[in-house]
Gaussian input, Z-matrix of N, CA and C with variables (Angstrom, degrees):
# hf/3-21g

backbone

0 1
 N
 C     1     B1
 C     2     B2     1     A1
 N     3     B3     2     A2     1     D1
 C     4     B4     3     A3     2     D2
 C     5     B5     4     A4     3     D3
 N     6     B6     5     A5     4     D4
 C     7     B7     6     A6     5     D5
 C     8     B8     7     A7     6     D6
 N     9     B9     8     A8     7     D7
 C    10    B10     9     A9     8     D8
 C    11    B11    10    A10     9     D9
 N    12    B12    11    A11    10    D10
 C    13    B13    12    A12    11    D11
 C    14    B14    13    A13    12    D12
 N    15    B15    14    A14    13    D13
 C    16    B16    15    A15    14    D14
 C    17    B17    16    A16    15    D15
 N    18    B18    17    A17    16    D16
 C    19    B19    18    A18    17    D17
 C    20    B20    19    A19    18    D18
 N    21    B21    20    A20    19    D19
 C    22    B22    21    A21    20    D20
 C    23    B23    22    A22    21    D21
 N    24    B24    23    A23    22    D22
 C    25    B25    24    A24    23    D23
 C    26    B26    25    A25    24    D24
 N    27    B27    26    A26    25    D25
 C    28    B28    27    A27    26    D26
 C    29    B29    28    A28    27    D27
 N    30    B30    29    A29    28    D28
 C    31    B31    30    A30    29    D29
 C    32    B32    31    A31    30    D30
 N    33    B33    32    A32    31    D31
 C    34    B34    33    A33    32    D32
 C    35    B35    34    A34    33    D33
 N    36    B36    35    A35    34    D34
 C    37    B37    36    A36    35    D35
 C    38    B38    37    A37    36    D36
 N    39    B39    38    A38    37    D37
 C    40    B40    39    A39    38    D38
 C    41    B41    40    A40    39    D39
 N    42    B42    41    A41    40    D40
 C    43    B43    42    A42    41    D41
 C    44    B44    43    A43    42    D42
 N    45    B45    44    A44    43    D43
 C    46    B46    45    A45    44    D44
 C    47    B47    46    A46    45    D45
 N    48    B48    47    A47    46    D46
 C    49    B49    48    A48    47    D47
 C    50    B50    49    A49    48    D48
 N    51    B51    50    A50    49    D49
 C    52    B52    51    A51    50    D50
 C    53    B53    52    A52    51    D51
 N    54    B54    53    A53    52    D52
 C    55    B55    54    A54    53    D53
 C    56    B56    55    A55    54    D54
 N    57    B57    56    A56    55    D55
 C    58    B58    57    A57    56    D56
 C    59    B59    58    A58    57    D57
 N    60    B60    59    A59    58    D58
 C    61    B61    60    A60    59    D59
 C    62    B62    61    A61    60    D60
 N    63    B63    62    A62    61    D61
 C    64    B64    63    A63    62    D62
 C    65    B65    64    A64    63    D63
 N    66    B66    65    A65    64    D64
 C    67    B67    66    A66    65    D65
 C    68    B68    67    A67    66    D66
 N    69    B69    68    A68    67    D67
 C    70    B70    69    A69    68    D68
 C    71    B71    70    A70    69    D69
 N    72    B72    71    A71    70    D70
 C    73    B73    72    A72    71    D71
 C    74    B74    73    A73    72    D72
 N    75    B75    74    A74    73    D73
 C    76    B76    75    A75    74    D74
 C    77    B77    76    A76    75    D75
 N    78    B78    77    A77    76    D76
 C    79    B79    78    A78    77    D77
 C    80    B80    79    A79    78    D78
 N    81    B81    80    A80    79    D79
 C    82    B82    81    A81    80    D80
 C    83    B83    82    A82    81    D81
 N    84    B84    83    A83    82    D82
 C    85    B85    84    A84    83    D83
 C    86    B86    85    A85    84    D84
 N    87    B87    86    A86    85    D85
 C    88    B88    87    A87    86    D86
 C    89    B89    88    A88    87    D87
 N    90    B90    89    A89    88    D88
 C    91    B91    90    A90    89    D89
 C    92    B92    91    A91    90    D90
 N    93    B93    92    A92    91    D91
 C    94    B94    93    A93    92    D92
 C    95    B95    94    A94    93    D93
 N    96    B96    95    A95    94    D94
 C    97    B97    96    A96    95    D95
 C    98    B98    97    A97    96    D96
 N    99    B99    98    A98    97    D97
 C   100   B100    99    A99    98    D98
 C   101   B101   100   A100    99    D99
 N   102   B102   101   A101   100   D100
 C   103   B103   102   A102   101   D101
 C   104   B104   103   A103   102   D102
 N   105   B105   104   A104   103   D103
 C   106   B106   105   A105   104   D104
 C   107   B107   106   A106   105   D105
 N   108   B108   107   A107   106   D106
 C   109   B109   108   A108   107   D107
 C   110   B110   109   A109   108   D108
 N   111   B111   110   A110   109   D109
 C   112   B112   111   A111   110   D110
 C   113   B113   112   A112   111   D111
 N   114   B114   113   A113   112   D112
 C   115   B115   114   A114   113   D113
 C   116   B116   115   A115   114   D114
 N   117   B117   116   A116   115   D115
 C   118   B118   117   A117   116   D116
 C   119   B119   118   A118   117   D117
 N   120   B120   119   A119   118   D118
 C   121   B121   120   A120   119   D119
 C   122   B122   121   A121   120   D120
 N   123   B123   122   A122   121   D121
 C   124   B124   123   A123   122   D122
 C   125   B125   124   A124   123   D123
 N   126   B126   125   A125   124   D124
 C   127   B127   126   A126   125   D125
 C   128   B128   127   A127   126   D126
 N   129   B129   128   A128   127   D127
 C   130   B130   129   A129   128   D128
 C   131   B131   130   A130   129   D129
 N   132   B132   131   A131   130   D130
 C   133   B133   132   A132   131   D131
 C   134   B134   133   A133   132   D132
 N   135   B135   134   A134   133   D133
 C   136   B136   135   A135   134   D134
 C   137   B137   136   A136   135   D135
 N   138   B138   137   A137   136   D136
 C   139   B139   138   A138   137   D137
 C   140   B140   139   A139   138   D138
 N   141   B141   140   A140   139   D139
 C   142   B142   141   A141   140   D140
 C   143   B143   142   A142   141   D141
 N   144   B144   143   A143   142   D142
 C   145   B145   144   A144   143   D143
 C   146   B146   145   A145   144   D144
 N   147   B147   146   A146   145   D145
 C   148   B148   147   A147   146   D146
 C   149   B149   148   A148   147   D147
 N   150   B150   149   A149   148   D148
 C   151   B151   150   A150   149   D149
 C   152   B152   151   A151   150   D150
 N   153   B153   152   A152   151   D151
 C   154   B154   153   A153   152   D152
 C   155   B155   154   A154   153   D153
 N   156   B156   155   A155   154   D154
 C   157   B157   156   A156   155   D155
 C   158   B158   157   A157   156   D156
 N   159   B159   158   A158   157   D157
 C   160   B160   159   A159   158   D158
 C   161   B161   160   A160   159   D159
 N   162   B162   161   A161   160   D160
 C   163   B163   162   A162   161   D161
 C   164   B164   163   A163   162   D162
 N   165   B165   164   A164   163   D163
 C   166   B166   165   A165   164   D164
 C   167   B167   166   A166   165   D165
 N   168   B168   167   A167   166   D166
 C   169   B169   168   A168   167   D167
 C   170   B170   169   A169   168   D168
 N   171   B171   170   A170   169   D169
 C   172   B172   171   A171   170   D170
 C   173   B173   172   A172   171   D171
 N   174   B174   173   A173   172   D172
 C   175   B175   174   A174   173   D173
 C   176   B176   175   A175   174   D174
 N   177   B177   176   A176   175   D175
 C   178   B178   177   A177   176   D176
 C   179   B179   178   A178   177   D177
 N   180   B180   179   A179   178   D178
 C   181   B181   180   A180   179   D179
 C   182   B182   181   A181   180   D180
 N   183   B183   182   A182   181   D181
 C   184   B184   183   A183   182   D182
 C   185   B185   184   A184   183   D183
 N   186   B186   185   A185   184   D184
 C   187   B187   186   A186   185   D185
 C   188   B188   187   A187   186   D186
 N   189   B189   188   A188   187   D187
 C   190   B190   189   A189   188   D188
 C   191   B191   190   A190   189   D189
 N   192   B192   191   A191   190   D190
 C   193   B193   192   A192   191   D191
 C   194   B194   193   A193   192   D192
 N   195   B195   194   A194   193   D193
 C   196   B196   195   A195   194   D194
 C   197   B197   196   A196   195   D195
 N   198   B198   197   A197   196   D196
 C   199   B199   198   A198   197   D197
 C   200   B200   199   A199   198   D198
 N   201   B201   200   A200   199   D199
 C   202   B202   201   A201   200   D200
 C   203   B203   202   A202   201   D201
 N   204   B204   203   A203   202   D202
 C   205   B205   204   A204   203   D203
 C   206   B206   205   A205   204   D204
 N   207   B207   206   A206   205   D205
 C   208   B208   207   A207   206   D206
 C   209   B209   208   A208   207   D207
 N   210   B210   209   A209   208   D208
 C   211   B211   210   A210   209   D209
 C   212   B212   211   A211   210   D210
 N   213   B213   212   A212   211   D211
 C   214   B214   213   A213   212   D212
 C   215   B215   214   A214   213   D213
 N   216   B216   215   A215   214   D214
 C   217   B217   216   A216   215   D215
 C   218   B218   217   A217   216   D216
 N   219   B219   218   A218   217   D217
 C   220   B220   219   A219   218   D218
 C   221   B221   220   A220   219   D219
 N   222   B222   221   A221   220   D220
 C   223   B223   222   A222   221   D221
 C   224   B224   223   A223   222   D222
 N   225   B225   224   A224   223   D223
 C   226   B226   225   A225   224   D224
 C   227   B227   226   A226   225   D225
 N   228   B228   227   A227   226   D226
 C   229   B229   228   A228   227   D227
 C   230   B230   229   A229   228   D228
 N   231   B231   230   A230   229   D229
 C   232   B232   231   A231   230   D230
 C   233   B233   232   A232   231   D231
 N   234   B234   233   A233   232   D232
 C   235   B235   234   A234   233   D233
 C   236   B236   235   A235   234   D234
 N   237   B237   236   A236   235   D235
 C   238   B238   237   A237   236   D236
 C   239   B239   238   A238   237   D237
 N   240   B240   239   A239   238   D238
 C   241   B241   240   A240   239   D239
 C   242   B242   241   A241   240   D240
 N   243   B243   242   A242   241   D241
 C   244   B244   243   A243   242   D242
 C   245   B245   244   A244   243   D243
 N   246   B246   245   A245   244   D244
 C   247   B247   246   A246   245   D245
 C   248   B248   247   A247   246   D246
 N   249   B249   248   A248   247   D247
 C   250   B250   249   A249   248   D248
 C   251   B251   250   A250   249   D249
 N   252   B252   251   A251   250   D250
 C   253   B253   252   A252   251   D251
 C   254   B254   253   A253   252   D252
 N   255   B255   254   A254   253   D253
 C   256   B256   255   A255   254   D254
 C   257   B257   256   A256   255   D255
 N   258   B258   257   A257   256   D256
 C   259   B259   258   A258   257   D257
 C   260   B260   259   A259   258   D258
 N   261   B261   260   A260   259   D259
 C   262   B262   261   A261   260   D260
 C   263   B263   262   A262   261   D261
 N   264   B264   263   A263   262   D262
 C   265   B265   264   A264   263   D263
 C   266   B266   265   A265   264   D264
 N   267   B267   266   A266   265   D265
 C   268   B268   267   A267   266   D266
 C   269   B269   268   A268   267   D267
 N   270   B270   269   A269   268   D268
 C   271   B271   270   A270   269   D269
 C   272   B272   271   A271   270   D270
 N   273   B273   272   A272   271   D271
 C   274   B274   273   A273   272   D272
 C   275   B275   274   A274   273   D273
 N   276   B276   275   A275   274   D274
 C   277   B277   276   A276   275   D275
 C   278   B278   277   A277   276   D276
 N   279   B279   278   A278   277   D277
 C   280   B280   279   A279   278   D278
 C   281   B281   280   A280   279   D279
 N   282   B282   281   A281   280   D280
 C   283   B283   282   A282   281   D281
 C   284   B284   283   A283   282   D282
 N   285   B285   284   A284   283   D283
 C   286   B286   285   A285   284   D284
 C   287   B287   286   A286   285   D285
 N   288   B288   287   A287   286   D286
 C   289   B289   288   A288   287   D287
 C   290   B290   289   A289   288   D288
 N   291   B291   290   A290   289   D289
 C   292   B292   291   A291   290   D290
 C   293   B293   292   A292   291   D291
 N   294   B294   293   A293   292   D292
 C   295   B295   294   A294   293   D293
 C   296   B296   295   A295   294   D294
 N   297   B297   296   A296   295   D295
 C   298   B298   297   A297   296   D296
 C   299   B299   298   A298   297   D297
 N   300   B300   299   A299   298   D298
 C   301   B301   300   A300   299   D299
 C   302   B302   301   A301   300   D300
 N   303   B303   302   A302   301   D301
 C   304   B304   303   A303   302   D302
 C   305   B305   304   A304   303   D303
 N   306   B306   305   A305   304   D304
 C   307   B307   306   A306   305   D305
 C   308   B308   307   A307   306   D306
 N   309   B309   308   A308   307   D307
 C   310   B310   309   A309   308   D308
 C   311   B311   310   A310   309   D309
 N   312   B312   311   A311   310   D310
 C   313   B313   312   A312   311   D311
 C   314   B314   313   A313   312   D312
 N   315   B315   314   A314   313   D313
 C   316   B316   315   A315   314   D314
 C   317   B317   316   A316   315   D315
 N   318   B318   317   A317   316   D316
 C   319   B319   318   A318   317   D317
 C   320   B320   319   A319   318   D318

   B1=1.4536
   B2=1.5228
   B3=1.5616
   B4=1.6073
   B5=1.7639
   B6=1.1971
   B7=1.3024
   B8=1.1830
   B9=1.3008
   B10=1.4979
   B11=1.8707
   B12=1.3878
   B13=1.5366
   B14=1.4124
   B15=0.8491
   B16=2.0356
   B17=1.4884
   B18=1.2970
   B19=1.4223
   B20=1.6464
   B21=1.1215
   B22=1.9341
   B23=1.3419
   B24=1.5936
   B25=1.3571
   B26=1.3010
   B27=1.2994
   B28=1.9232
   B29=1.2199
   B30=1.2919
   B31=1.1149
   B32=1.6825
   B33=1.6311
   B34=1.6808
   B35=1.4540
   B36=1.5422
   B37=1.2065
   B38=1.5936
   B39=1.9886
   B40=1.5543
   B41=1.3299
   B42=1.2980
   B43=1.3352
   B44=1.5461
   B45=1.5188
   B46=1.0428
   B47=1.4464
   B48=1.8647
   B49=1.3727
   B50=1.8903
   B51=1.5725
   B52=1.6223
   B53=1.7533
   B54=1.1431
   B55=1.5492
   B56=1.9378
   B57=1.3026
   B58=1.5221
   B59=1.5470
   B60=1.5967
   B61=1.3740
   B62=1.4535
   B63=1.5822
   B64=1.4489
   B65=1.1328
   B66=1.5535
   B67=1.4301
   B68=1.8028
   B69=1.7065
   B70=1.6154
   B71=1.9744
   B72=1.2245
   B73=1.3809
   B74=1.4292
   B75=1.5637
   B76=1.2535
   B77=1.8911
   B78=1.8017
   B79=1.7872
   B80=1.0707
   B81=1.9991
   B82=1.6585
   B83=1.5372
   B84=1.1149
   B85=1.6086
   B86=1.2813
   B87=1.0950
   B88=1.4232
   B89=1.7489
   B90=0.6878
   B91=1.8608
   B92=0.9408
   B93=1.8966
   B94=0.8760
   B95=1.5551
   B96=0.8927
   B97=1.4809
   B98=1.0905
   B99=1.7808
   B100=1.3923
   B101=1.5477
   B102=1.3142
   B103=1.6130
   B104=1.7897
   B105=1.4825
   B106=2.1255
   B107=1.7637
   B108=0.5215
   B109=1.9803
   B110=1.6629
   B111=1.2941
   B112=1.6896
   B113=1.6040
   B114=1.1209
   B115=1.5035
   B116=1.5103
   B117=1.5818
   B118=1.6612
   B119=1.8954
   B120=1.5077
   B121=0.8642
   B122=1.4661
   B123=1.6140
   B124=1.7219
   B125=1.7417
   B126=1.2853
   B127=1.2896
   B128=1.7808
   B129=1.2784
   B130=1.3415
   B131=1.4625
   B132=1.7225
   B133=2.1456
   B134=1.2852
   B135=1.4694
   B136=1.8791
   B137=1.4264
   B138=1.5672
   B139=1.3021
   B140=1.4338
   B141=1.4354
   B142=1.6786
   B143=1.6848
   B144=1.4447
   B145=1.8391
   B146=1.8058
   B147=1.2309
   B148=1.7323
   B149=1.3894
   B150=1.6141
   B151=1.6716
   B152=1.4332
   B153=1.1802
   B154=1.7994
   B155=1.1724
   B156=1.0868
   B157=1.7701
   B158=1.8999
   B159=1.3942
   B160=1.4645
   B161=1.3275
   B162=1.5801
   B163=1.4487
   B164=2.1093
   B165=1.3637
   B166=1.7755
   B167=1.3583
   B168=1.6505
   B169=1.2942
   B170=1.8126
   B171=1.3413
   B172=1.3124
   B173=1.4180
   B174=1.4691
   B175=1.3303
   B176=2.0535
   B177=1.7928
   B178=1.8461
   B179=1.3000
   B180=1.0298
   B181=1.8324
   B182=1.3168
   B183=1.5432
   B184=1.5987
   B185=2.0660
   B186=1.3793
   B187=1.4021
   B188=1.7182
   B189=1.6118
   B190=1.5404
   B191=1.2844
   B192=1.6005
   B193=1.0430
   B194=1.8670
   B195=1.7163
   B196=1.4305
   B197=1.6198
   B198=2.2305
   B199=1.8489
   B200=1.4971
   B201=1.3873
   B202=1.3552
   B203=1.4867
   B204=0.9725
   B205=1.6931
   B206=1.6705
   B207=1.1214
   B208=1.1838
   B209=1.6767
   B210=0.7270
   B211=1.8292
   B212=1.6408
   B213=1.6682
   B214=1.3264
   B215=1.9222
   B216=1.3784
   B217=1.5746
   B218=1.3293
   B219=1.0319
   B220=1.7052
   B221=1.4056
   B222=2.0190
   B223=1.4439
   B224=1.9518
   B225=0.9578
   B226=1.3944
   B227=1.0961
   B228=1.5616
   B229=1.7866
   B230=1.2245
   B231=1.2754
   B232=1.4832
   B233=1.2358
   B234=1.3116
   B235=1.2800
   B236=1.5202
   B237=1.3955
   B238=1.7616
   B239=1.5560
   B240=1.6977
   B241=1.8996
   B242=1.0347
   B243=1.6074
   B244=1.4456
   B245=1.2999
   B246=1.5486
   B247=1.2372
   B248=1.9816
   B249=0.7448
   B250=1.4797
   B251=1.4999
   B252=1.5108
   B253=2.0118
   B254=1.1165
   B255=1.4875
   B256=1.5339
   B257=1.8297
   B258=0.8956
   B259=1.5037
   B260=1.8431
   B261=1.0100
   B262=1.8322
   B263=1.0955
   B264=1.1600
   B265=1.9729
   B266=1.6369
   B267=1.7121
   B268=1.6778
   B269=1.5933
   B270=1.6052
   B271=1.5421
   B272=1.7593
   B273=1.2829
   B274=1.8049
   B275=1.6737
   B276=1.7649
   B277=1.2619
   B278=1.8103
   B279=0.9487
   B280=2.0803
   B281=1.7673
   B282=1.4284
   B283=1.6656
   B284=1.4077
   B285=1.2254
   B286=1.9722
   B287=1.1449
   B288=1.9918
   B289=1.3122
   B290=1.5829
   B291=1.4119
   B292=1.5993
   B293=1.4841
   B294=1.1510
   B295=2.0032
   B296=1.4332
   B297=1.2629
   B298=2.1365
   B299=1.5727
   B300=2.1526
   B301=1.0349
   B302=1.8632
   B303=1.1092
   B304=1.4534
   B305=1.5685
   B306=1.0623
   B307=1.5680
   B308=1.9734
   B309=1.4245
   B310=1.6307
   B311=2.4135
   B312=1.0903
   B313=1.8877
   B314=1.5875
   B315=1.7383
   B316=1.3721
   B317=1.6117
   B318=1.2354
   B319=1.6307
   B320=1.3325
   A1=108.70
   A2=104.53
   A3=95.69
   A4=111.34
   A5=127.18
   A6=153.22
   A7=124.86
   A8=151.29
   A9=130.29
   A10=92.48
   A11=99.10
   A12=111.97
   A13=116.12
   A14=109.03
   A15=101.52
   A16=104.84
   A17=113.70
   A18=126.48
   A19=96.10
   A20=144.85
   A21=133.27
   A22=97.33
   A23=119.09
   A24=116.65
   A25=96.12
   A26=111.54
   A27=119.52
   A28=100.55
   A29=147.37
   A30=152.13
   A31=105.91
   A32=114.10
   A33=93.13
   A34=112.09
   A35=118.36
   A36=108.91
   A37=142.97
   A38=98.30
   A39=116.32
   A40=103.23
   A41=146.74
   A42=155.41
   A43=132.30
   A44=102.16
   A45=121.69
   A46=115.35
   A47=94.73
   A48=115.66
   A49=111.49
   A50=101.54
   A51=104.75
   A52=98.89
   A53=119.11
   A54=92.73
   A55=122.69
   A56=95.58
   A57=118.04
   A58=100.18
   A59=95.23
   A60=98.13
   A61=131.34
   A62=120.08
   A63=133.93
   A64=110.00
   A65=116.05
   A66=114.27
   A67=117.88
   A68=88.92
   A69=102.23
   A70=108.85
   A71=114.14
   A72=113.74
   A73=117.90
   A74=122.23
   A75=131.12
   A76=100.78
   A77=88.14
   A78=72.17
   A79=140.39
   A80=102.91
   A81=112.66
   A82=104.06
   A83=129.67
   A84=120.07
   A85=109.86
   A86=129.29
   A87=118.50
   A88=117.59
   A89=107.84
   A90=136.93
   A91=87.50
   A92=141.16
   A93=114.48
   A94=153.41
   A95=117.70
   A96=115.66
   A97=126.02
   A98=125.90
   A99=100.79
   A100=127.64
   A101=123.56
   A102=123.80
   A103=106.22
   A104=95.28
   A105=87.37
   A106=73.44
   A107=144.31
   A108=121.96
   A109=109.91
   A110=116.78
   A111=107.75
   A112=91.03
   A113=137.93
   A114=109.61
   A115=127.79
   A116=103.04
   A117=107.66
   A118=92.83
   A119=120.11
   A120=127.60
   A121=137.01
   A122=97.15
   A123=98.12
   A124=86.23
   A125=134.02
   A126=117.72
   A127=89.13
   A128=107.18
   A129=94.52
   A130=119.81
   A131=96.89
   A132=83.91
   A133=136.52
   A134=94.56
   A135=110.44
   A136=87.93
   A137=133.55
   A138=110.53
   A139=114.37
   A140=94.19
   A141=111.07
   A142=114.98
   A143=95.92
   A144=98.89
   A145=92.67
   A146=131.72
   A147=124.70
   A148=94.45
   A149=108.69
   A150=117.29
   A151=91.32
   A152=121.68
   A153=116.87
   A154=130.04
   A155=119.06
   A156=124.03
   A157=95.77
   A158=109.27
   A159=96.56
   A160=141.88
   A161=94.70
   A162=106.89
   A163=83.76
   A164=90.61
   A165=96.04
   A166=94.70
   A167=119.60
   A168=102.95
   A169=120.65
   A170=123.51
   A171=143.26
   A172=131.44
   A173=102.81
   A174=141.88
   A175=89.60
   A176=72.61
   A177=84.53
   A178=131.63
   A179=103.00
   A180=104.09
   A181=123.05
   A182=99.10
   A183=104.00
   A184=120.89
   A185=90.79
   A186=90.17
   A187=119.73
   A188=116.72
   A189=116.38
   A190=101.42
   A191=117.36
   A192=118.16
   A193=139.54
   A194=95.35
   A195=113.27
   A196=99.34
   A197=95.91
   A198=87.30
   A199=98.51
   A200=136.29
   A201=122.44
   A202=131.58
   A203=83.43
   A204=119.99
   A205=107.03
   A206=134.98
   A207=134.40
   A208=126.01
   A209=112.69
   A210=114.57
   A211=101.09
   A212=101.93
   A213=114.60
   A214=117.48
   A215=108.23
   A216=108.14
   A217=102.47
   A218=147.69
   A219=119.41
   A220=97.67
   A221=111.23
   A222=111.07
   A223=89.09
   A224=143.73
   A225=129.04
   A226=100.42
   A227=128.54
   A228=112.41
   A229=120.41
   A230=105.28
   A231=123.20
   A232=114.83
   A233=118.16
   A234=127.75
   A235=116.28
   A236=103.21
   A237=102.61
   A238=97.02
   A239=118.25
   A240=93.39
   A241=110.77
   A242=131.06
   A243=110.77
   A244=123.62
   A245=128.28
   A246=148.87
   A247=85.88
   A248=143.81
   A249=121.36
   A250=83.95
   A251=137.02
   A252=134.30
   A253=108.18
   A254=109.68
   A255=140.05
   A256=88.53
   A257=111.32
   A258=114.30
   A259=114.37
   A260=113.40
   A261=125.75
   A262=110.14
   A263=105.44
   A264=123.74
   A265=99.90
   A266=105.38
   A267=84.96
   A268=117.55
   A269=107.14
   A270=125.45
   A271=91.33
   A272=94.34
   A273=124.28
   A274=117.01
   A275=94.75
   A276=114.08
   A277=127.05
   A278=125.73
   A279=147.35
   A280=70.19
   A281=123.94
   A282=103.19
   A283=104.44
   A284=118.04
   A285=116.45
   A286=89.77
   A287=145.61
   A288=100.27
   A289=154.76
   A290=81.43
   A291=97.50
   A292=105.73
   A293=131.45
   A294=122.65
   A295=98.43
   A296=92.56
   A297=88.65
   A298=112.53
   A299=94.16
   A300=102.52
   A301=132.78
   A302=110.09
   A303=121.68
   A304=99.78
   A305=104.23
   A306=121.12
   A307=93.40
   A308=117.64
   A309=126.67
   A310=84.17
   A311=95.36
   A312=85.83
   A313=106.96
   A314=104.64
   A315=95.40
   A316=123.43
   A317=122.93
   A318=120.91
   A319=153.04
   D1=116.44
   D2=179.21
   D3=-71.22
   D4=163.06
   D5=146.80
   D6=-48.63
   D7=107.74
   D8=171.86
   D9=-98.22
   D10=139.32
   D11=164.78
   D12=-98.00
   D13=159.81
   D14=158.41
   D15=-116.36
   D16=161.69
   D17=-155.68
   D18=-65.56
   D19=-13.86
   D20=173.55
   D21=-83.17
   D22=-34.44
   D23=-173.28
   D24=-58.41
   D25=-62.90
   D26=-161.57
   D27=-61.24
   D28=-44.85
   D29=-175.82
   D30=-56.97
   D31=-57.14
   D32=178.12
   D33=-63.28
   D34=-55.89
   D35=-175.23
   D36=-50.90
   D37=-3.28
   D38=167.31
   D39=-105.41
   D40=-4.49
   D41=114.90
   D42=-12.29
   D43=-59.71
   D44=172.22
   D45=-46.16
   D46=-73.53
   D47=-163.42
   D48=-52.87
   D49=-48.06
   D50=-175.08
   D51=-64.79
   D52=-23.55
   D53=168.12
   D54=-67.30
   D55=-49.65
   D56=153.65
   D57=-10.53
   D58=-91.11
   D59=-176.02
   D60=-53.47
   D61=-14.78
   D62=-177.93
   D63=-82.70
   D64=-28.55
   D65=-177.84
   D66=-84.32
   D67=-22.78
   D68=-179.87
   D69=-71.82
   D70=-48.06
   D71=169.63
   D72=-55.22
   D73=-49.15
   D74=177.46
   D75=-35.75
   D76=-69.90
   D77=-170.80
   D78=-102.23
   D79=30.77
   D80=149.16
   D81=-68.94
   D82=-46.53
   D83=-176.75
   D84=-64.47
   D85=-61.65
   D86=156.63
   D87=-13.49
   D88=-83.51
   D89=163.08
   D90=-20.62
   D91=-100.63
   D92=178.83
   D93=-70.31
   D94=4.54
   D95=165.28
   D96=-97.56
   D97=-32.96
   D98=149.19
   D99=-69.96
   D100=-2.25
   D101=164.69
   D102=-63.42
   D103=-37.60
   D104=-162.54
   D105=-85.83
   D106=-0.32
   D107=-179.72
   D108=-102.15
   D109=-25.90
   D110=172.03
   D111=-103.82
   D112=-21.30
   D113=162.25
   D114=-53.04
   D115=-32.82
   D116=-161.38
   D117=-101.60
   D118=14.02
   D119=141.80
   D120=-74.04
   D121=-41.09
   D122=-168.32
   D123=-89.45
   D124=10.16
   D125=-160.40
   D126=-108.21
   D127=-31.22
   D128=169.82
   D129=-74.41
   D130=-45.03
   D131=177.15
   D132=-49.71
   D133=-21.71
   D134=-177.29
   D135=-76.75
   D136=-44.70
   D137=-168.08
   D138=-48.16
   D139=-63.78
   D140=-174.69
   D141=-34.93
   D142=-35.32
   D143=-172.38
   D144=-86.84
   D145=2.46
   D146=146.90
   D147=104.01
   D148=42.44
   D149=165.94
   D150=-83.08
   D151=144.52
   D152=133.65
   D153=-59.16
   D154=169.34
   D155=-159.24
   D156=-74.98
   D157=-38.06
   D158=174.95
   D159=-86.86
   D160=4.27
   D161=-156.71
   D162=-103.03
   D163=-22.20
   D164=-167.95
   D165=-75.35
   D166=-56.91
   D167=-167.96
   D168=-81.11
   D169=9.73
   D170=150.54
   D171=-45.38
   D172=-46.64
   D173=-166.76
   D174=-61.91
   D175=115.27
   D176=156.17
   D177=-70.59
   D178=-25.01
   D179=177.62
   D180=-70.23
   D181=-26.20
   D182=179.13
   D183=-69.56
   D184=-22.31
   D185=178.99
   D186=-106.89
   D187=13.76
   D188=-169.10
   D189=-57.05
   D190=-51.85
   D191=168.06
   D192=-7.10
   D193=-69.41
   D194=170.92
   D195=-31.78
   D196=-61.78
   D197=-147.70
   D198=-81.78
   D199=-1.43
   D200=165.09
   D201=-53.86
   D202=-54.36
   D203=176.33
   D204=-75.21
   D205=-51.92
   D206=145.32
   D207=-32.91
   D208=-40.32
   D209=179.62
   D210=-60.10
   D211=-55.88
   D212=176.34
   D213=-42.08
   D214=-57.43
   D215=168.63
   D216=-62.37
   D217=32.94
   D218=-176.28
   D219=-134.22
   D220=-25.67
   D221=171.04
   D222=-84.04
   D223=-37.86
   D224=-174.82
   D225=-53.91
   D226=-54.88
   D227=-176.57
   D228=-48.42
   D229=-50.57
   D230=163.77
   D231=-24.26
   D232=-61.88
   D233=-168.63
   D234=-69.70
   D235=-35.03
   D236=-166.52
   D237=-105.26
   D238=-29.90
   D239=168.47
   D240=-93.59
   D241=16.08
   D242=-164.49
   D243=59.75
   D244=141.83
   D245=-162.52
   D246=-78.97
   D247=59.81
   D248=-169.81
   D249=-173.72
   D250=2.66
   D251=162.30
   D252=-53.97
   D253=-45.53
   D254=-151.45
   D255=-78.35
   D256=-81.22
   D257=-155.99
   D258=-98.24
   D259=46.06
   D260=-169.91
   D261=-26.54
   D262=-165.64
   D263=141.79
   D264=-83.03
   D265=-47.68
   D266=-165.90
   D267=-53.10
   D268=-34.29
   D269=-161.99
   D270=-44.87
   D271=-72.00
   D272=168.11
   D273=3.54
   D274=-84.42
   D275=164.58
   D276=-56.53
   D277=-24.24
   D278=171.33
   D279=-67.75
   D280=-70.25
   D281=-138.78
   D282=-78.49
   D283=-29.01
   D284=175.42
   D285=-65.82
   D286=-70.94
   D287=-172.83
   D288=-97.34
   D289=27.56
   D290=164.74
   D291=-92.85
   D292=-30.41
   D293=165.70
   D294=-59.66
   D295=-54.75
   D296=-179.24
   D297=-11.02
   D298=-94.03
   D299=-179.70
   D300=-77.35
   D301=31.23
   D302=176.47
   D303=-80.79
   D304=134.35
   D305=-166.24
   D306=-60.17
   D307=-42.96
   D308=-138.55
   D309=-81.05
   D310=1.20
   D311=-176.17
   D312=-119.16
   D313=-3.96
   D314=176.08
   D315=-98.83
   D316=139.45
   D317=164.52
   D318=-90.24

């Protein structure tokens, strides 16, 4: 059963969401820049403790961070585009007609 809104309704609930989304960009940048600033931290301490520059910036430990903290943005996307960015209708329609014309379904 569809919903009818009226235009204040539609208006907060597109209100809402672009904040949604403002807050989700905000703290990928966040995300990344304090990620490149305690990385190019631990990349110097390892120097100091007599890593080389490649062996420092190699170093797994220096980036757990990213994917910790990363998991976290990926349920926020999640959260504010919905599990359904990933896989549309448009996505949908691209993959029926690319099976279409794929040589391996025709006879």
């Amino acid at each position: 059963m569809e919903q009818k809104f009226t235009q204040e309704q539609k208006y907060v609930l597109a209100r809402k969401r672009v904040e949604r989304i403002s807050k989700f960009y905000k703290h990928l940048a966040i995300y990344v820049i304090v990620n490149l600033f305690l990385s190019a931290i631990f990349i110097a301490g390892d120097m100091n403790d007599g890593y080389t520059f490649k062996e420092a910036v190699t170093d797994y430990h220096n980036y757990k961070i990213w994917m910790y903290w990363g998991i976290g943005i990926v349920f926020q996307a999640l959260n504010t585009f919905g599990i359904n960015f990933i896989f549309n209708k448009d996505w949908e329609e691209r993959k029926v007609k690319e099976y279409m014309n794929d040589d391996k379904y025709r006879k």
